[in-house]
C-alpha positions in Angstrom: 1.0 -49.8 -7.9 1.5 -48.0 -10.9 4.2 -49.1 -13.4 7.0 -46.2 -13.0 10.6 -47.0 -14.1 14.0 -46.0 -12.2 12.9 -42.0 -12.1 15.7 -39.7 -10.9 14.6 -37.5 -7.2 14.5 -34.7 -9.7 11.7 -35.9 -11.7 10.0 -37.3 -8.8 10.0 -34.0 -7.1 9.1 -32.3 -10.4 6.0 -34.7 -10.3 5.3 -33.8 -6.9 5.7 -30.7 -6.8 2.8 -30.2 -10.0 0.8 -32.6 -7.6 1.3 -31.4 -4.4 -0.4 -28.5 -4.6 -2.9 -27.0 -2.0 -4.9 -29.8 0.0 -8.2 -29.9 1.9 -10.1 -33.3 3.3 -11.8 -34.9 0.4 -14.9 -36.0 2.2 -18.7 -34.6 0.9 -17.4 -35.0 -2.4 -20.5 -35.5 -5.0 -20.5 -38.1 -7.6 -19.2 -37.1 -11.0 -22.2 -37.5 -12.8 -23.2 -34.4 -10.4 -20.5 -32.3 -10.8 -21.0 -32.9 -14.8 -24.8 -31.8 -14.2 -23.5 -28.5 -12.7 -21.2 -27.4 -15.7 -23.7 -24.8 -17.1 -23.6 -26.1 -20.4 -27.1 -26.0 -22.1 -29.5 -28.3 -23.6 -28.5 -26.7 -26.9 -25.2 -27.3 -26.6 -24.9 -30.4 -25.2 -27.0 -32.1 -28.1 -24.1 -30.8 -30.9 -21.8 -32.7 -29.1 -21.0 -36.5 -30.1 -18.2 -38.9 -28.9 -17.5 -41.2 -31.7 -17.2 -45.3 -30.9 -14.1 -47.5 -32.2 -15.6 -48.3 -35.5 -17.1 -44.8 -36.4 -14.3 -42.7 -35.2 -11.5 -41.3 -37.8 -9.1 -38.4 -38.1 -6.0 -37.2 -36.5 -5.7 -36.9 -32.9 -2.6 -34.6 -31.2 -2.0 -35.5 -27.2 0.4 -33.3 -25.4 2.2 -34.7 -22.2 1.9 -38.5 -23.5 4.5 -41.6 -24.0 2.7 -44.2 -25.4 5.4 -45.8 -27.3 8.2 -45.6 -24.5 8.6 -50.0 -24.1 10.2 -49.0 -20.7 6.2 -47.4 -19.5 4.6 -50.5 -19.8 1.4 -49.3 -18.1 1.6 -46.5 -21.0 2.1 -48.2 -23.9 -0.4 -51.1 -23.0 -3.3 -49.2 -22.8 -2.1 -46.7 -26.1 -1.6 -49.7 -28.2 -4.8 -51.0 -27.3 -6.4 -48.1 -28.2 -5.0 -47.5 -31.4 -5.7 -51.7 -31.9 -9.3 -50.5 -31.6 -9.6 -47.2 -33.0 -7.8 -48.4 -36.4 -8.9 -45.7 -38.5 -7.4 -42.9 -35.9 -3.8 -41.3 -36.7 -2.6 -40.2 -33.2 0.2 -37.7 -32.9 2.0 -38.1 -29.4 4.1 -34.9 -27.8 5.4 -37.0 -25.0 7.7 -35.2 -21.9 6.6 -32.4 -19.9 4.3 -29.4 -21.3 5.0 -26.2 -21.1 2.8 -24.0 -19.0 3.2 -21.0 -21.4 3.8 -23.0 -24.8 0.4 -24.9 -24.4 -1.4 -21.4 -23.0 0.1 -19.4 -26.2 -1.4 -22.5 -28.5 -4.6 -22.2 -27.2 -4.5 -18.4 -27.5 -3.7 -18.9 -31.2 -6.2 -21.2 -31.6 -3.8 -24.3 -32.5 -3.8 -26.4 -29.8 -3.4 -29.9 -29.3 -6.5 -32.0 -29.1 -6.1 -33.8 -25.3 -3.9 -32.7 -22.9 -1.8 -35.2 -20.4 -0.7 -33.4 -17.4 -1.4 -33.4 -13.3 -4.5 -32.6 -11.8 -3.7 -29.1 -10.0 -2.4 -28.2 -13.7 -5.8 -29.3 -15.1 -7.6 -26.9 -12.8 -5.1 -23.9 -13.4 -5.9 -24.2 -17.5 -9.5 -24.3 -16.6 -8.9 -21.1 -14.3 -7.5 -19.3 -17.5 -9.9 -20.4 -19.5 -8.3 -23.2 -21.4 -10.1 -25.6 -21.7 -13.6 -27.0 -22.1 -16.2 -28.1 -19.6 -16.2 -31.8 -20.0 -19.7 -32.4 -18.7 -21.6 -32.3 -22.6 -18.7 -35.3 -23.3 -19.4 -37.1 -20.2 -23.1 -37.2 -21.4 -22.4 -38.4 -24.7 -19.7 -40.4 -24.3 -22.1 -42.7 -21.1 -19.4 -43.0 -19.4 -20.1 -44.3 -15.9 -18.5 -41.4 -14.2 -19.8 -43.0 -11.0 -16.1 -45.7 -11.5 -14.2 -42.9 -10.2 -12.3 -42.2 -7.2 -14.3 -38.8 -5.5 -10.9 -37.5 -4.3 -9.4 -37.5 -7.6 -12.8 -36.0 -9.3 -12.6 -33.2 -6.8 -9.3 -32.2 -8.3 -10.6 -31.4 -11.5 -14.0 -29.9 -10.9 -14.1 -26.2 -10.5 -17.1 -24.4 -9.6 -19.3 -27.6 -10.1 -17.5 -27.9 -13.7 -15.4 -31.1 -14.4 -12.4 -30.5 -16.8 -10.5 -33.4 -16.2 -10.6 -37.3 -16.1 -8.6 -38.7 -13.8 -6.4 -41.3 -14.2 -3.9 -42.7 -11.9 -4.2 -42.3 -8.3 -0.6 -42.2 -6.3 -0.8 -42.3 -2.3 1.4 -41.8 0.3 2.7 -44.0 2.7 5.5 -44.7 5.2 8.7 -46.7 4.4 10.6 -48.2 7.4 14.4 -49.3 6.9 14.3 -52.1 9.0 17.7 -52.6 9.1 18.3 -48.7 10.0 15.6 -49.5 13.0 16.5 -52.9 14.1 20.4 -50.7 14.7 18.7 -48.6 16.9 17.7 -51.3 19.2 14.5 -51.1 17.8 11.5 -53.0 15.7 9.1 -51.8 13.1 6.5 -52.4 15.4 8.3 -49.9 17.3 7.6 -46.9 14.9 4.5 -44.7 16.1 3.6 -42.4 13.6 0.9 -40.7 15.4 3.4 -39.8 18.4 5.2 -36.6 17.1 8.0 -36.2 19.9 8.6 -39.9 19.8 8.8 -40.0 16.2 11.6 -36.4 17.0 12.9 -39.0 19.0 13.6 -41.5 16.0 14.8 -39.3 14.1 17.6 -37.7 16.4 18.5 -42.2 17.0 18.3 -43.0 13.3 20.5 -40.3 11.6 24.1 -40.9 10.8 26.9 -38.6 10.1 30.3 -39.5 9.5 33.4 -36.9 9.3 30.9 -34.0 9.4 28.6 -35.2 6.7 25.5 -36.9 6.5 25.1 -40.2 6.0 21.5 -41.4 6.8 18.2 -39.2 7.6 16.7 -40.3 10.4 12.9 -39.1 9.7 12.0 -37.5 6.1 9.0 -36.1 6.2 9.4 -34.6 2.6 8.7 -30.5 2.7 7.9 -28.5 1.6 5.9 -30.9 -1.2 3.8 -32.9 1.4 2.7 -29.7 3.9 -0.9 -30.2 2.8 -0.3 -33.9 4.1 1.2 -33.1 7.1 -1.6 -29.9 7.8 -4.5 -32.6 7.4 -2.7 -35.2 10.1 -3.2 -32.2 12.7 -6.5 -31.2 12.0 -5.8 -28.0 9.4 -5.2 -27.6 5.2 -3.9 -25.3 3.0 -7.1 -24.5 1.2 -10.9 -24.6 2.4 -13.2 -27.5 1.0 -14.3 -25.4 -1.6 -11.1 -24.4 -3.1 -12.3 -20.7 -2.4 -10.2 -19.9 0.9 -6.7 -20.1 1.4 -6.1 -21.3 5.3 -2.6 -22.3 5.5 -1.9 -19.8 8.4 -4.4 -21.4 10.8 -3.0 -22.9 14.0 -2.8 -27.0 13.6 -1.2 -26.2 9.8 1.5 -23.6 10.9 2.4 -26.2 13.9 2.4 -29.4 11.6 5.2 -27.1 9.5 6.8 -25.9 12.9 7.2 -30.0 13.5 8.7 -30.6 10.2 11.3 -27.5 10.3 12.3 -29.1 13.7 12.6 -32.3 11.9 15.0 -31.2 9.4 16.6 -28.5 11.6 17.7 -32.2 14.3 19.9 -33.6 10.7 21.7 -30.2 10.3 19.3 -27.9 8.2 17.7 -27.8 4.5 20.5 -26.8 2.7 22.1 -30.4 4.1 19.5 -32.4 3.6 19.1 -31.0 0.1 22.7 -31.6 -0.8 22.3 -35.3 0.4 19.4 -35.8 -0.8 19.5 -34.6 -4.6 22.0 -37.5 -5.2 19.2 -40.2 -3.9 18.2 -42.8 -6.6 15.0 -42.7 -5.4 13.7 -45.3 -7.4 16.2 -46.7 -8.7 18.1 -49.6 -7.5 20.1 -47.7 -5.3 16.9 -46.3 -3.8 17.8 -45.1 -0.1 16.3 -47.8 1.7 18.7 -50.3 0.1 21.2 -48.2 0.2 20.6 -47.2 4.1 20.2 -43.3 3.1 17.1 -42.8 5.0 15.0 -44.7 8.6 11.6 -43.6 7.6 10.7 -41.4 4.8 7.3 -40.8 3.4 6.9 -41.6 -0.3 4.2 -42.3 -2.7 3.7 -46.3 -3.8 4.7 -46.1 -6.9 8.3 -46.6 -4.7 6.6 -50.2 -3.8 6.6 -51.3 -7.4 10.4 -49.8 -8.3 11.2 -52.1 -5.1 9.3 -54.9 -6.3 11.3 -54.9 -9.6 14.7 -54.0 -8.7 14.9 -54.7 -4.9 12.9 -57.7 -4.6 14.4 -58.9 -1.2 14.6 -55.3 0.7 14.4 -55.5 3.9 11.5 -52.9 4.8 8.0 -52.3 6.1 5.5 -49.9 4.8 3.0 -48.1 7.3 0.0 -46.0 6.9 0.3 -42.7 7.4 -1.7 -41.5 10.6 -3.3 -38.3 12.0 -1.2 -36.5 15.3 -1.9 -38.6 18.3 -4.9 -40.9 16.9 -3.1 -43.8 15.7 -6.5 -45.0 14.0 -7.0 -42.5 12.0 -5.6 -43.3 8.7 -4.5 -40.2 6.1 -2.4 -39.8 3.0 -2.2 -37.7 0.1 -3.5 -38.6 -3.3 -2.3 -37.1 -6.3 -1.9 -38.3 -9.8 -2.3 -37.1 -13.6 -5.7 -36.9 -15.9 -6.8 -35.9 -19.5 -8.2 -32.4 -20.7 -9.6 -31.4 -24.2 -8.3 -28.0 -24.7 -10.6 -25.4 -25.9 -10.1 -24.9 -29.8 -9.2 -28.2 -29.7 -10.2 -30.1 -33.4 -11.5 -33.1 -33.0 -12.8 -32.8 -28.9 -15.4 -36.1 -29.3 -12.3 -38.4 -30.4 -10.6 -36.1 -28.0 -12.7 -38.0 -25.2 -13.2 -41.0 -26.8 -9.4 -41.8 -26.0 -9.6 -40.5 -22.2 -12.7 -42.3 -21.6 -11.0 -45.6 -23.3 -7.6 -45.4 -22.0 -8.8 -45.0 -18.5 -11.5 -47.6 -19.0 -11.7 -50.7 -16.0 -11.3 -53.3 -19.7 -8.2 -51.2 -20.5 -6.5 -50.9 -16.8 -6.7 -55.0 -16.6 -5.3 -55.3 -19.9 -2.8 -53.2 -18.8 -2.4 -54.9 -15.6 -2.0 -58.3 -17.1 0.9 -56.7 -19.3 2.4 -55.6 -16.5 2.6 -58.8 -14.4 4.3 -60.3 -17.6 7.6 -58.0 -16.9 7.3 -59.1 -13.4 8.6 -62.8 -13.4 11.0 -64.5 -10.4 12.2 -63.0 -8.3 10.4 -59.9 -9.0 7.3 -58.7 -7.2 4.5 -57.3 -8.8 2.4 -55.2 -6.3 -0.6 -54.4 -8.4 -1.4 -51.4 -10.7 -3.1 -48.4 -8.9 -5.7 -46.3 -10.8 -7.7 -43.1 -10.6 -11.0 -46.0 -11.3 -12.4 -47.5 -8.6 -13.8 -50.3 -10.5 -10.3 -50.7 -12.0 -8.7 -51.0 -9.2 -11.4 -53.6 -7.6 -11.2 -55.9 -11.3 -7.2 -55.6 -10.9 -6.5 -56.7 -7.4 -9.5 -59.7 -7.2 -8.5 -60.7 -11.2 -4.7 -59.9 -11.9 -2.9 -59.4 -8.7 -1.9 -62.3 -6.5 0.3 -62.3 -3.2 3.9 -62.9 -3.6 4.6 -64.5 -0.2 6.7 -61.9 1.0 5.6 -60.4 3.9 7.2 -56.7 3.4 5.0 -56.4 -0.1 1.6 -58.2 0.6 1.3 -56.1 4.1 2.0 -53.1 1.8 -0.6 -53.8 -0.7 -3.1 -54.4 1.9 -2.4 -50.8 3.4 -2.5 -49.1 -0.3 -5.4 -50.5 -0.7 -7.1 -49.5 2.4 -5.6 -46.0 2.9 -6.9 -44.6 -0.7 -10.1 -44.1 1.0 -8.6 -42.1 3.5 -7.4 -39.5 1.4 -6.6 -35.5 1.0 -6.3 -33.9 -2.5 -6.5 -30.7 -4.0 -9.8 -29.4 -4.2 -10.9 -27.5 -7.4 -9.4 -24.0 -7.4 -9.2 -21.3 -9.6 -5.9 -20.3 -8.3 -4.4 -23.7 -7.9 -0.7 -23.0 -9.1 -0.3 -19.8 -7.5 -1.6 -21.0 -4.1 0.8 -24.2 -5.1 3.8 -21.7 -5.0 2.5 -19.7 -2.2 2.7 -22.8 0.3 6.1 -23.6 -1.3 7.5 -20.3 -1.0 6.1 -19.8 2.4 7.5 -23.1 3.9 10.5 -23.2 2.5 11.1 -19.8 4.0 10.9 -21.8 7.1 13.1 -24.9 6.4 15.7 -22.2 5.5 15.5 -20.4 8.6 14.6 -17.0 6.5 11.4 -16.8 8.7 9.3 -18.1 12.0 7.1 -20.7 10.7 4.0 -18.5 11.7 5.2 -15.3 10.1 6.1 -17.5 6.7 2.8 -19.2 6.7 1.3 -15.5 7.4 2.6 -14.5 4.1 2.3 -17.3 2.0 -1.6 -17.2 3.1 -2.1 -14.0 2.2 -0.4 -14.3 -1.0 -2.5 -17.6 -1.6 -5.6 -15.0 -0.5 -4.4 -12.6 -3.1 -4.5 -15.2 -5.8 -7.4 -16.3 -4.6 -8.7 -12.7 -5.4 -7.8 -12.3 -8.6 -8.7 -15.4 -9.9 -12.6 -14.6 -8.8 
């Protein structure tokens, strides 16, 4: 899993939130090198282009949205100081921290912006919908990268219309965390836990929340909306958006009951406004995270959780699950979601702009990066691998770097990482992907609030998504 330090629930949720976006199955996805094929660049074009190697490459580079230098990141600062190890002669100007929608639009406008952009995927595609930045496919070519190394879900993020604008780099998954202590209260196991049986799993949650005095002590079942709707849509059959990115469908039948389900979840604990005033306190990963600290039963999470527990809760006492589709226990789903790198147009120096993305997302670089890791991972700390938007990455880490740790609770969990990514749901490639983001948002937090029925909500968020849709062509 990736390296991610003690992260408050706010920035978390401000991560998932950017990633969360609208969802749709990620299968009949085409291989990059396709996609790239598709851009509509021409031959002309393509042939002015040049990606420079380490020992031809000089100038100053500016990145937006990345910490290389942060000692805490090791995963960050691995890869960044090997690339600027071999790319000696290039001076590279970091703007680490979030970026601002309108600063970086408002750069580009004036023709001074940064030369690679780090930020998540849906926010790659929204540039590209205002036309912000460039088609990557005339890099790809000349850079040879083996586009063919990365994961199809995460491609599909960041191709739009058959053009790719983004390279994807890492690749977070969902999956369910089981308090086993919280269960084993109940008169219950983990074994117990059926994620596919909805009412049962209504059940669990009425028998695993706690109050005391009036106030809430433990969530029985978090099933974390509105930010994982797409995820819970795609267990019953629906989505937010069509495979093409083109149609919003967020009002169909198996989505607006997958929301209904969750409302009732939240509605059994004593609302959203209570969970959100327990909940915003959660060191979520942290050392006080809420399964050590007996705050939630079962709450889905991404795995990035499993390497925060790894290094500060070593001896936990949980058990992760894979998430499953509604009533078909063997059908494996999760949601994938994750950052990548963008050259924005008017960018100076675009070739050493992609030289970096395609080095610092490179399978050489991730196990380099990997090995650092595993060094800040010593007894009685757990390291539970490093999880990457490259297939081949991920393959070199976990036969080459990673080895089991003996404790049942992590190895089990790695295993089910590791096998779920292929199950995933993502974001397909829209031109309105932030304002069919906020549409789902709006319209099911309407519901958890009790402002509307779940099917009138999801009414109106679709046809605000539709409207978007519209306008964006």
């Amino acid at each position: 899993m990736s390296e991610r330090m003690a992260w408050s629930r706010r920035d978390f949720l401000r991560q998932a939130g950017g990633a969360v976006g609208a969802t749709a199955l990620a299968g009949g996805v085409g291989a990059l090198v396709e996609a790239c094929g598709q851009s509509g660049s021409s031959p002309d074009q393509s042939s002015k282009v040049s990606v420079p190697g380490p020992s031809d490459a000089s100038g100053t580079l500016r990145v937006w949205g990345f910490n290389g230098t942060d000692p805490l990141n090791v995963t960050a600062k691995s890869r960044f100081d090997a690339f600027r190890a071999r790319f000696r002669n290039v001076s590279v100007q970091l703007t680490p921290g979030g970026v601002d929608r309108q600063r970086f639009l408002s750069a580009v406008a004036a023709g001074s912006p940064p030369d690679l952009l780090y930020v998540s995927r849906p926010d790659i595609t929204s540039y590209a919908a205002r036309g912000a930045l460039l088609d990557l496919g005339p890099y790809v070519r000349a850079a040879r990268m083996d586009t063919q190394q990365y994961r199809h879900t995460a491609v599909r993020e960041v191709t739009v219309s058959g053009r790719l604008y983004g390279v994807p780099e890492l690749a977070n998954v969902v999956v369910a965390y089981v308090n086993n202590r919280a269960v084993r209260e109940a008169g219950l196991s983990p074994s117990n836990v059926d994620l596919s049986d909805w009412e049962k799993m209504a059940d669990l949650n009425r028998r695993l929340t706690r109050t005391a005095g009036g106030q809430l002590q433990r969530v029985g079942y978090d099933p974390r909306l509105p930010e994982l709707a797409p995820l819970w849509a795609a267990a019953n059959g629906g989505a937010i958006l069509s495979g093409d990115g083109k149609k919003a469908v967020m009002d169909s039948k198996q989505t607006v009951e997958a929301v209904r389900y969750g409302v009732g979840l939240r509605q059994a604990i004593g609302g959203q406004q209570v969970y959100q005033a327990f909940a915003q306190a959660w060191d979520t990963f942290g050392a006080r995270n809420p399964i050590v600290s007996d705050q939630v039963g079962v709450v889905l999470l991404e795995q990035s959780l499993l390497t925060s527990l790894g290094r500060v809760s070593p001896d936990a006492d949980f058990t992760v699950l894979p998430f499953v589709a509604h009533r078909n226990g063997r059908q494996r789903v999760t949601f994938m979601s994750g950052n990548g790198w963008a050259i924005p147009k008017g960018a100076t120096s675009p070739g050493l702009a992609m030289a970096m993305a395609k080095f610092i997302t490179d399978p050489d670089t991730w196990v380099l990066s990997a090995r650092a890791n595993v060094a800040t991972f010593g007894p009685p700390r757990v390291y539970a691998g490093t999880c990457t938007g490259n297939r081949l990455a991920d393959e070199r880490i976990f036969k080459d770097v990673y080895r089991p740790s003996g404790k049942q609770a992590f190895d089990e969990a790695v295993r089910i990482v590791l096998d779920i990514k292929e199950h995933a749901v993502t974001l397909p490639g829209s031109r309105a992907a932030g304002d069919v983001t906020d549409a789902m948002t709006e319209g099911v937090n309407a519901a958890l609030l009790g402002r509307q029925d779940t099917a009138a909500a999801m009414k109106a968020a679709n046809q605000r998504a539709r409207q978007a849709l519209s306008r964006a062509g």
